[in-house]
C-alpha positions as CSV (number, residue, x, y, z in Angstrom):
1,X,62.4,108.2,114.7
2,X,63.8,107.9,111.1
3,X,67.1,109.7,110.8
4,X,69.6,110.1,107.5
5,X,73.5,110.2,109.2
6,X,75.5,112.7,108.4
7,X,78.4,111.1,109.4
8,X,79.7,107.8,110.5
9,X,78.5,106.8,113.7
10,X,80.0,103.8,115.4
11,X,77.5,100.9,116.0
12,X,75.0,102.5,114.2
13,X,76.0,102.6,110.3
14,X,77.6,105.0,108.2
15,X,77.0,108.6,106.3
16,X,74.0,108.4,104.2
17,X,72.4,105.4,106.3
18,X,68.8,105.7,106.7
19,X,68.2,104.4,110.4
20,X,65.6,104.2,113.2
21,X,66.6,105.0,116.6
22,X,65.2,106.1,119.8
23,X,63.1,109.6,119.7
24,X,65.5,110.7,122.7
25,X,68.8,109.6,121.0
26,X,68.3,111.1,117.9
27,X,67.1,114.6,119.6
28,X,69.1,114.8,122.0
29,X,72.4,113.4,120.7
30,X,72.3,112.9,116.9
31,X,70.9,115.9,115.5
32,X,72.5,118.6,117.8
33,X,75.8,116.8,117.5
34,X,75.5,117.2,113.5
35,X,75.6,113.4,113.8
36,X,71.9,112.9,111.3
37,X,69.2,114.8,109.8
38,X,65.5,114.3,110.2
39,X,64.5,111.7,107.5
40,X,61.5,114.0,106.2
41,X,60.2,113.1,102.3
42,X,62.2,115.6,100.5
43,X,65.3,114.7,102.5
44,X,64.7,111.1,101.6
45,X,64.0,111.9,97.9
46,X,67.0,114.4,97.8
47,X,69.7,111.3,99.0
48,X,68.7,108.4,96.6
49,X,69.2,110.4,94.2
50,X,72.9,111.6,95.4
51,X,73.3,107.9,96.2
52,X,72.5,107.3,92.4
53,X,74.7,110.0,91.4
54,X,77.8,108.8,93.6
55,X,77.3,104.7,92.5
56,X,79.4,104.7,89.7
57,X,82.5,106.3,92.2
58,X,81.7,104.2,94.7
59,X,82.1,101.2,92.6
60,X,86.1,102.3,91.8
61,X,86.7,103.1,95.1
62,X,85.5,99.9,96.3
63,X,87.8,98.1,93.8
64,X,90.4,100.2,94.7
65,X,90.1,99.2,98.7
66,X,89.3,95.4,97.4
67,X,92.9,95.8,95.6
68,X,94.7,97.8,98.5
69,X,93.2,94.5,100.8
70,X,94.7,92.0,98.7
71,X,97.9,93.9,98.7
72,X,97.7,94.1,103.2
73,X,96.9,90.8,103.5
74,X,100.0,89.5,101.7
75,X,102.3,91.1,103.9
76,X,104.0,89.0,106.9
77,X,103.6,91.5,109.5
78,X,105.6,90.4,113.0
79,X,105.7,93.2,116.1
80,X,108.2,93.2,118.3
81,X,107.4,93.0,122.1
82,X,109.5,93.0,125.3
83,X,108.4,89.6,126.6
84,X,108.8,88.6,130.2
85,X,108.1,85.4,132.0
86,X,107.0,82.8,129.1
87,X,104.8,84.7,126.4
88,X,103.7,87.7,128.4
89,X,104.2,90.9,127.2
90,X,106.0,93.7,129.1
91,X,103.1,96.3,128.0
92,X,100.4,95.7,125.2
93,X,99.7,95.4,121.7
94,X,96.7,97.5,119.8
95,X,95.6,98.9,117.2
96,X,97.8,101.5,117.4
97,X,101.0,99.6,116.9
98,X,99.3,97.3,113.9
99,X,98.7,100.3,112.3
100,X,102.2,101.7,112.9
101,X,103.8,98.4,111.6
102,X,101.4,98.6,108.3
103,X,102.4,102.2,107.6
104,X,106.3,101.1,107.9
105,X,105.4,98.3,105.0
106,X,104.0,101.1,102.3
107,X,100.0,101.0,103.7
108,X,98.6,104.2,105.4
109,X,95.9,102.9,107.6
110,X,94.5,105.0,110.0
111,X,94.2,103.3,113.6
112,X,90.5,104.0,114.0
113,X,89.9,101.1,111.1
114,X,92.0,98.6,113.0
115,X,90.0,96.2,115.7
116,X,92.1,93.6,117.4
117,X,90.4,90.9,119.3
118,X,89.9,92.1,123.2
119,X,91.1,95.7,121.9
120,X,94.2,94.5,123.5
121,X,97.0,91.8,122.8
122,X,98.9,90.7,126.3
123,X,101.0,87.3,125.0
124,X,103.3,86.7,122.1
125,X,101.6,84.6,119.0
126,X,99.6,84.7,115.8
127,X,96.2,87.4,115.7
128,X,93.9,88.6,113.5
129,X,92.6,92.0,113.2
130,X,90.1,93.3,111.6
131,X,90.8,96.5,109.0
132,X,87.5,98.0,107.3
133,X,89.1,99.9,104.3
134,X,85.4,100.9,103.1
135,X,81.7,100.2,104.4
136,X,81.5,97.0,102.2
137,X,85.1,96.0,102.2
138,X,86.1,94.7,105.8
139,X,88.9,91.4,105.8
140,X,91.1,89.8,108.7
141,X,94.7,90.4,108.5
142,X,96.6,88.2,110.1
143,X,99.9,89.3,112.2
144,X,102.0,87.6,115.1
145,X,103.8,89.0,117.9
146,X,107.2,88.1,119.0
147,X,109.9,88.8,121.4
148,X,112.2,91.4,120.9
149,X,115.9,89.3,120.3
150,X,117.2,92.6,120.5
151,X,116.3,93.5,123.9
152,X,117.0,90.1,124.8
153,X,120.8,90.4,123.9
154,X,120.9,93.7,125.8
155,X,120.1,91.7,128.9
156,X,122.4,88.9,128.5
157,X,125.3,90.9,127.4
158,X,125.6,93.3,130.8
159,X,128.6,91.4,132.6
160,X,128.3,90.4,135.8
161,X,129.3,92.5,138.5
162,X,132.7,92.2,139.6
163,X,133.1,91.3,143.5
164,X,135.8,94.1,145.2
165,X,137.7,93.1,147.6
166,X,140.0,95.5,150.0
167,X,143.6,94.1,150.2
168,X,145.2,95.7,153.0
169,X,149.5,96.1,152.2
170,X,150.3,94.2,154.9
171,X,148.4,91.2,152.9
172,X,150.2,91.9,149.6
């Protein structure tokens, strides 16, 4: 069954895709979900030419995600994670967070466009995610995760506990 997507539909393509699927998937799932569109003639007809129409935006916006990527990928992004025995992490690391250090550098990126390797990060060192900006503009952007000093120094600085002793008056 031909169908024309609507909208984006992970690990199938993108809005305006034309793509074949499964009779049951695409009736059952796609269509009443307002996920696709039966790919008849006219429907067909009708998108190249708003696919025409929209080339000449599509071309600036893809320069302006190719610029927006050079601009990510220069950063020196480095998380902070409580770390316990060796390189561990206390916790996890995902997409989430990446995208959370990003927006604190000047880049809004939304978390859904973030994929980490393994979806999540478990030990401190160097990663690369993957960041699709646009449908044709998809780049690694390298990060590393390290241990928080600061929670660190919070550890070490608690004194240890002071013995008490009872010292009757006879003893003094």
């Amino acid at each position: 069954m031909e169908l024309i997507l609507i909208k984006d539909v992970e690990n199938l393509g993108f809005s305006d895709d034309l793509v074949t699927v499964k009779n049951g998937y695409g009736r059952n799932f796609l269509i009443p979900q307002g996920f696709a569109k039966l790919a008849t003639l006219s429907a067909k007809k009708v998108l190249t030419e708003n696919l025409k129409q929209r080339a000449f935006k599509e071309q600036k916006t893809i320069e302006d995600a190719n610029r927006k990527a050079k601009a990510i990928t220069a950063l020196e992004i480095k998380i902070k994670a409580k770390v316990g025995t060796g390189t561990k992490l206390f916790g996890s690391i995902n997409n989430t967070d990446v995208s959370k250090a990003i927006d604190t550098a000047g880049f809004e990126i939304d978390k859904k466009f973030i994929s980490l390797p393994g979806s999540l990060i478990k030990r401190t060192g160097k990663y690369n995610a993957k960041i699709r900006l646009h449908r044709n503009v998809i780049f690694d952007f390298p990060f590393e995760v390290i241990e928080d000093e600061s929670q660190k120094k919070k550890t070490k600085a608690k004194p240890a506990p002071k013995k008490v002793v009872a010292v009757s008056k006879e003893e003094e």
